[in-house]
ZAMARGU-4260 file (C-alpha; in steps of 0.2 Angstrom, whole numbers, plus 5000, padded with zeros to 4 digits):
<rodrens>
0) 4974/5029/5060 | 4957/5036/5065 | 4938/5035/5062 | 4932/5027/5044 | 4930/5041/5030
5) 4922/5029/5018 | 4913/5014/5020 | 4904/5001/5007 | 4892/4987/5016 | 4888/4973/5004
10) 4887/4982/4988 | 4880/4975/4974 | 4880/4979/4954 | 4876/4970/4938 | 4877/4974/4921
15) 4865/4965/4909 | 4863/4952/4919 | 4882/4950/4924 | 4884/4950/4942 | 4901/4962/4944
20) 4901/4965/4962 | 4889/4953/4975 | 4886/4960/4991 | 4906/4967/4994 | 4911/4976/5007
25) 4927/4987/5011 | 4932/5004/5021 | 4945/5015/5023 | 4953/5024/5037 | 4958/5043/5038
30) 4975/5043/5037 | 4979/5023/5031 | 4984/5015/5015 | 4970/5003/5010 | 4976/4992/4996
35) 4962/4983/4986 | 4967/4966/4979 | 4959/4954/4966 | 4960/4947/4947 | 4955/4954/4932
40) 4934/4956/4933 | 4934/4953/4951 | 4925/4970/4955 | 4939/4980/4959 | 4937/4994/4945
45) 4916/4992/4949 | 4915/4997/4967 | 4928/5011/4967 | 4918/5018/4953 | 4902/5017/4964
50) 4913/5025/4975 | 4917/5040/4964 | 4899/5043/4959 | 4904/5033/4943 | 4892/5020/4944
55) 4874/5019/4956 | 4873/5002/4967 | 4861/4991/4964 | 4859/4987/4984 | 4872/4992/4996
60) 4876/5005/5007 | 4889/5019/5004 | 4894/5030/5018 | 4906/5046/5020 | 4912/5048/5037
65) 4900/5040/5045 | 4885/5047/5034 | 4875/5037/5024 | 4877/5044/5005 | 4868/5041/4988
70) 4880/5050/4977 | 4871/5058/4961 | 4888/5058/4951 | 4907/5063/4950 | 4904/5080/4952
75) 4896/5078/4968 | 4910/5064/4974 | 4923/5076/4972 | 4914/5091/4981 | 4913/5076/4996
80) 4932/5076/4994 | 4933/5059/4983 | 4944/5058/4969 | 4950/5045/4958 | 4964/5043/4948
85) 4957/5029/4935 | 4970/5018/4926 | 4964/5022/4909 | 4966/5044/4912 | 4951/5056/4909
90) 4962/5068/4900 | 4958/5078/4884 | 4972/5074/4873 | 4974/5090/4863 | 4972/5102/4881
95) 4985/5108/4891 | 4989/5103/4909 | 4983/5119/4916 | 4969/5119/4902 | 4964/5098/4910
100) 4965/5106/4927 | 4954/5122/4926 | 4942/5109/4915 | 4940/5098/4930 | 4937/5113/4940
105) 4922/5121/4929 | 4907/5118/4944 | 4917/5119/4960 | 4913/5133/4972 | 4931/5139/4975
110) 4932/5147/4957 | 4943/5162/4957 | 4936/5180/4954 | 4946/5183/4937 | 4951/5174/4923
115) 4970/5177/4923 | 4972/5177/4943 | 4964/5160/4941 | 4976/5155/4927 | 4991/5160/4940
120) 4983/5153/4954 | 4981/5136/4945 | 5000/5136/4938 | 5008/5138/4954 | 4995/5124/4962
125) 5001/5113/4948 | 5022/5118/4951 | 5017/5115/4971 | 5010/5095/4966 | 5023/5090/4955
130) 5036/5094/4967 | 5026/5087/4980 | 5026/5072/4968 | 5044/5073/4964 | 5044/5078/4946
135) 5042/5094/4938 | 5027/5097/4925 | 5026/5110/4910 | 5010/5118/4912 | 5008/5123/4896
140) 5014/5106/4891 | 5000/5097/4879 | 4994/5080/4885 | 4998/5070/4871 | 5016/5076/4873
145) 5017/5069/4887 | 5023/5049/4894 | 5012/5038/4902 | 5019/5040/4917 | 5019/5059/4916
150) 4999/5059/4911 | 4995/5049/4927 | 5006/5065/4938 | 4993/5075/4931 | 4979/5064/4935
155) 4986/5064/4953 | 4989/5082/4954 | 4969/5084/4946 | 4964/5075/4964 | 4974/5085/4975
160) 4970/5102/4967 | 4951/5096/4973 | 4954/5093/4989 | 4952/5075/4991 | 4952/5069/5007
165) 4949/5051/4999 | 4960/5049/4986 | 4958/5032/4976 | 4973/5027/4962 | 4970/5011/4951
170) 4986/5003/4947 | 4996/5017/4952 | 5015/5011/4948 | 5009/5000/4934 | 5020/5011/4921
175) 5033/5019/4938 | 5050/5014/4940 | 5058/5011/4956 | 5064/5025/4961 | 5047/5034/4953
180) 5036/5021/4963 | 5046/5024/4979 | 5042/5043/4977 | 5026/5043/4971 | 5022/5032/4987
185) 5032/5041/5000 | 5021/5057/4992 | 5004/5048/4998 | 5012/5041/5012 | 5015/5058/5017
190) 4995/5062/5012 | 4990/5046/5024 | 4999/5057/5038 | 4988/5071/5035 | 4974/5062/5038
195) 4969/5057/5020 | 4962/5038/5017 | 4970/5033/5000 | 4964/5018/4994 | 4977/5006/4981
200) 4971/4995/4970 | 4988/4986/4961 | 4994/4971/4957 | 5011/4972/4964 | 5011/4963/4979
205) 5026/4971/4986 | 5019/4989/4983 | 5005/4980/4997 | 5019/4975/5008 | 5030/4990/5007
210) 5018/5004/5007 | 4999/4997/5014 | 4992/4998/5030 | 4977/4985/5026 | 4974/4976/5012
215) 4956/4970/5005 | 4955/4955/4992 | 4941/4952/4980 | 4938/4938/4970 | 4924/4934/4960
220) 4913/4952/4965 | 4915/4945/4983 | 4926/4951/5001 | 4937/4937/5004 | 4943/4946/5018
225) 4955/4962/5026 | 4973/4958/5030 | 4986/4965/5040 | 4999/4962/5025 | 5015/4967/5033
230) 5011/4950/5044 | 5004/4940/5028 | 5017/4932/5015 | 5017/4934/4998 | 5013/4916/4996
235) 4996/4920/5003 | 4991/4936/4998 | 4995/4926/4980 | 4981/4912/4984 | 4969/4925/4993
240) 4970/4932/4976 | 4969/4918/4964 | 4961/4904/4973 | 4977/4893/4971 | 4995/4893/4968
245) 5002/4901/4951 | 5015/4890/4943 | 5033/4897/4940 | 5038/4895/4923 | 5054/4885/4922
250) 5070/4892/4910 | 5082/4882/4903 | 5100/4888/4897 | 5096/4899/4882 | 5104/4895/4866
255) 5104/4913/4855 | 5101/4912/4835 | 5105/4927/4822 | 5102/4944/4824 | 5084/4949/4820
260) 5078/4967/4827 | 5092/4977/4826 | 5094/4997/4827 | 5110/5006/4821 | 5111/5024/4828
265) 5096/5026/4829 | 5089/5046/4834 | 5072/5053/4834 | 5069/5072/4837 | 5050/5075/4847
270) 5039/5087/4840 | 5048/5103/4847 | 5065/5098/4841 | 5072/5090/4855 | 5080/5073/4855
275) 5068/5060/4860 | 5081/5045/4856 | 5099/5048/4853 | 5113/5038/4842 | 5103/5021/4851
280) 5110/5004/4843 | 5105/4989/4851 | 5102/4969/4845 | 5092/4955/4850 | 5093/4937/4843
285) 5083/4923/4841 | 5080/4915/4856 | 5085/4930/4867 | 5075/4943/4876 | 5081/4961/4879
290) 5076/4971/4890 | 5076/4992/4887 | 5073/4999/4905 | 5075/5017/4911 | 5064/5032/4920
295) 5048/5035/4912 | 5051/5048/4898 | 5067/5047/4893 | 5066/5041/4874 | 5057/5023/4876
300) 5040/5025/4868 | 5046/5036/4854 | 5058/5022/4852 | 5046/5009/4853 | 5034/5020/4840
305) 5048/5020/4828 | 5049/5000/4829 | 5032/4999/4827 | 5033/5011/4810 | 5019/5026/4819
310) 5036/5037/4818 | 5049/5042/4805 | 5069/5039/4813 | 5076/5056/4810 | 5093/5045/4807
315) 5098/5028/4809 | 5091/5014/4805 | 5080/5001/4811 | 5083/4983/4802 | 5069/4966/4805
320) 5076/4950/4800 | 5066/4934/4796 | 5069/4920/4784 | 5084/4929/4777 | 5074/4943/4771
325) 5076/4961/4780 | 5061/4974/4782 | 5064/4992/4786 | 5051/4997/4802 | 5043/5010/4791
330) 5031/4997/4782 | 5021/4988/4798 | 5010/4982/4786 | 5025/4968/4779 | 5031/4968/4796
335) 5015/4958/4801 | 5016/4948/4786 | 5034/4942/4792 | 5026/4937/4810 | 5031/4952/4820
340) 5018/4955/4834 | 5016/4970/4843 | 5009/4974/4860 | 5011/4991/4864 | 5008/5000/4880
345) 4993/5013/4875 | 4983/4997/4870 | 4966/5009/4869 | 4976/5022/4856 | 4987/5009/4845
350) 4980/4991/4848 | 4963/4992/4849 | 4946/5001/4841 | 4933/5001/4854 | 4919/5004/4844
355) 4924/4987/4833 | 4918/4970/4841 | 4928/4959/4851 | 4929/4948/4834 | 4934/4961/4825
360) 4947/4968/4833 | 4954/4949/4835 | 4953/4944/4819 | 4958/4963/4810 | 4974/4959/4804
365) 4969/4941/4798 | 4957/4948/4787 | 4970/4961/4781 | 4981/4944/4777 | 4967/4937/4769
370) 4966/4922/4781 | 4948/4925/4782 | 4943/4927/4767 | 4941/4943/4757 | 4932/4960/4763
375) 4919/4958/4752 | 4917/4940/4756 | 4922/4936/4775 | 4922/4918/4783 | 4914/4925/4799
380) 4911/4906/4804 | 4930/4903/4806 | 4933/4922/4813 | 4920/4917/4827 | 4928/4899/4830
385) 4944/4907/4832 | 4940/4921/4844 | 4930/4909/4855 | 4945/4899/4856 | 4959/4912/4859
390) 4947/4922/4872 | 4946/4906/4879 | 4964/4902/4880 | 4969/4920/4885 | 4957/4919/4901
395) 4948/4935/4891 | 4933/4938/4903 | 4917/4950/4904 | 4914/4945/4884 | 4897/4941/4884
400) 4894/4940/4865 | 4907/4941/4850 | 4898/4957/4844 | 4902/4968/4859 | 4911/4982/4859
405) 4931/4982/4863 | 4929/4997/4875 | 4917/4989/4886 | 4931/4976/4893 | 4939/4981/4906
410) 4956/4987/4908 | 4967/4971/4910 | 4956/4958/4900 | 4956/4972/4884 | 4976/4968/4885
415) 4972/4951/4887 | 4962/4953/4869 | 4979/4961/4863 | 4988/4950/4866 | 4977/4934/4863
420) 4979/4942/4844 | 4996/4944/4843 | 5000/4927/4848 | 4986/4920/4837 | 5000/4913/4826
425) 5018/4910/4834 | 5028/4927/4830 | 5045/4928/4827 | 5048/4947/4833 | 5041/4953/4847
430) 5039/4969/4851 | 5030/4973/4868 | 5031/4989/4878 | 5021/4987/4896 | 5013/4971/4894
435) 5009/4965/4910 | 5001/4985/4914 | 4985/4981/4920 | 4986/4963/4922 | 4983/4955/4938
440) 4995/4940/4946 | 4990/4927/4939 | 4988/4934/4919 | 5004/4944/4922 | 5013/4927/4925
445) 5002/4919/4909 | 5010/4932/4897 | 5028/4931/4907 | 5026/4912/4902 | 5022/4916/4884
450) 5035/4928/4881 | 5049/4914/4890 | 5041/4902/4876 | 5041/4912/4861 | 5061/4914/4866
455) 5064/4898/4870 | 5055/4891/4851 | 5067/4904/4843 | 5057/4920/4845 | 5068/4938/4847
460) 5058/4949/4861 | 5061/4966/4862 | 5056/4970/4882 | 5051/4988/4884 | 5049/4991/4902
465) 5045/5002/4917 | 5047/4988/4929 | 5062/4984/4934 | 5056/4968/4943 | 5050/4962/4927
470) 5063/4965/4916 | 5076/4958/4929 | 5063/4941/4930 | 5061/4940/4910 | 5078/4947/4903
475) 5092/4940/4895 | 5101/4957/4894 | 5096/4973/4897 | 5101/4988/4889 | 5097/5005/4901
480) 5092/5021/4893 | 5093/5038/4900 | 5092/5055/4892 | 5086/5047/4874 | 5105/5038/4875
485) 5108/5018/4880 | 5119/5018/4895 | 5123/5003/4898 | 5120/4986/4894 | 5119/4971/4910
490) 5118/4953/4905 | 5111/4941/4918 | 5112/4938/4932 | 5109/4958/4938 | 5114/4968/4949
495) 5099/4979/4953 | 5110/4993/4960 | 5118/4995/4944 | 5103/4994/4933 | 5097/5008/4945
500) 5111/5019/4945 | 5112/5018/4926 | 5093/5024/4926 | 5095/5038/4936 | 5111/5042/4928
505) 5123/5036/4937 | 5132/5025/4928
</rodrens>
């Protein structure tokens, strides 16, 4: 490691009248990983969008290799050599990858002279970074073709393109598996080496163990302090974080009911003919969660579209079961009345309309029940009551009044909303793809709890999952799906080297 390229001294910032960050403080090294710790709302998100020009300090220094800096925006944070990869991806859905990286590019001085020698230069610059980065990437590929986990590459790729000598990812593996985590990490381990300062702010503590150099922990807008963590356990980095111990949920010796989510040869084609999900039948009974796992990309959100009816099955079929009575997944609007909850992993694009209120989007699919009334007559009394209560229950912070907009929660306590709605009455399906992404330790280990519950009162949970640590920690079985196919099925206890091999296709 060498001399400080970036440095935040007691760095304030509130937001009507909410205090986000009071007086913190962190740097980063050239050539270290610096992993930032903390809870939903303790500040993280805030100062590393002060960082990137996002957001101005209220008092505070910033400096850039030793320079004091008041940075007038994003443009001018990236012509420093700061990027961010932001966990929710500034990405223009309907563009291309080359088209999202030329658009980022509109401003800089190292524009080439044509148009078409641009376009070349950019496509092998992209080819050079996904390599880099362990993958391959279509540059003509549109966004909203692509995985979760492939939208963040290009975010990634975005930053390096620039030239960021700071590069700052939030939540990085959230969506990763192993082996894509281990890459992706070794990628910015190699960047470190080059003299870059990558700051990581996750919730996986072992990514901090494995992969960080120092570690900073916020709580409540404040420094706790900077940590060496390959010489601080897990246990402690866990109460640096939270303030206290997290309880472990204890699991008794399942007892599994009927068949109630069930697929049967299930296939779905992607929008250029390919097979997204191929011949795929799988079961889950009461009382049992099952977990799907596998390499981002590989057929699980168009599975998990089909279960939640936004996509037609091209064959196959798809069967719900619930007090004797089956519903097919094209008809989501019965599929609620029957007490199947949803959580999927775009929560911004399927779960939630930002521009509705907090109450709103809590109470939308009572009112569609007809629990609060009618449209044209609306018990907003009981709405509210409800919602204060649920928000309460869910730890759902940074809500100063019912009447604000979704969009302005942040990342993890909007999933918190999401899921505070879908467990507003005890479900008897569950569907969740990704639904600890985003969360911090002790909210993941809240919702790991309430899925163990709903499957211990006789709930069927469908587990869709890019973490293998979760689905090995919350699973009954898991089924392993590679090239749109299910490859195997384990049943617990696992062995993680199988699971693993199946996933990269070697099973």
């Amino acid at each position: 490691m060498t001399h400080s390229l970036l440095e935040l001294e007691r760095v304030s910032k509130a937001f009507d009248g909410f205090q986000a960050l009071d007086g913190a403080s962190f740097s980063a090294a050239a050539g270290e990983i610096h992993a930032l710790l903390g809870e939903n709302g303790a500040g993280k998100s805030t100062l590393m969008n002060i960082c990137c020009g996002l957001y101005t300090p209220d008092s505070g220094s910033l400096r850039l290799a030793g320079r004091e800096t008041r940075l007038s925006g994003p443009r001018e944070a990236a012509a420093l050599g700061i990027g961010m990869v932001h966990q929710h991806f500034k990405l223009v859905r309907p563009f291309s990858i080359l088209d999202n990286v030329l658009l980022s590019r509109l401003g800089s001085a190292d524009r080439f002279v044509s148009a078409k020698g641009e376009r070349l230069a950019m496509r092998a610059a992209i080819h050079e970074q996904a390599a880099a980065l362990g993958g391959t990437l279509d540059p003509d590929a549109r966004i909203d073709s692509l995985s979760i986990a492939e939208q963040q590459r290009v975010e990634v790729i975005k930053a390096l393109i620039a030239g960021a000598r700071i590069l700052i990812l939030d939540e990085p593996t959230a969506v990763l598996t192993d082996q894509e985590a281990e890459k992706l990490m070794l990628t910015l381990r190699r960047l470190a080496a080059s003299g870059t300062a990558v700051v990581l702010v996750t919730h996986k503590l072992m990514d901090v163990k494995r992969f960080a150099d120092r570690v900073t922990i916020l709580r409540g807008g404040r420094t706790v302090g900077s940590v060496d963590p390959k010489g601080t356990s897990l246990e402690e980095l866990t109460r640096l974080t939270v303030g206290e111990t997290l309880p472990t949920a204890r699991e008794t010796q399942p007892v599994f009911g009927r068949r109630r989510l069930e697929t049967l040869g299930l296939s779905v084609r992607r929008a250029d003919g390919t097979k997204a999900v191929d011949a795929v039948s799988f079961h889950v009974r009461a009382g049992e969660i099952y977990a799907i796992a596998g390499v981002s990309g590989n057929g699980q959100s168009e599975l998990t579209e089909v279960l939640m009816g936004l996509r037609r099955a091209g064959s196959g079929s798809v069967q719900f079961e619930d007090a004797g009575e089956t519903v097919n997944a094209a008809d989501p609007a019965r599929l609620r009345r029957y007490g199947v909850a949803f959580i999927p992993a775009d929560r911004y694009r399927y779960a939630l309309a930002g521009g509705l209120s907090v109450a709103e989007n809590y109470g939308v699919g009572d009112v569609a029940r007809g629990r609060y009334g009618s449209w044209l007559w609306l018990r907003r009394g009981r709405l509210r009551k409800n919602a204060e209560e649920a928000l309460s229950s869910f730890d759902v912070q940074g809500v100063r009044a019912l009447s604000q907009k979704a969009a302005l929660l942040s990342g993890g306590n909007a999933q918190k909303l999401v899921i505070a709605r879908e467990f507003s009455d005890p479900p008897s399906i569950i569907v969740a793809q990704s639904p600890s992404r985003g969360l911090d330790a002790r909210a993941t280990a809240a919702v790991h709890a309430r899925l163990q519950a709903s499957a211990r009162n006789g709930a069927a949970v469908l587990l869709v999952s890019e973490d293998l640590d979760e689905a090995m920690k919350l699973a009954h079985r898991i089924g392993v799906m590679a090239g749109g196919k299910l490859v195997g099925e384990f049943t617990a206890p696992f062995d993680r080297q199988q699971i693993g091999g199946a996933m990269v296709g070697h099973a």
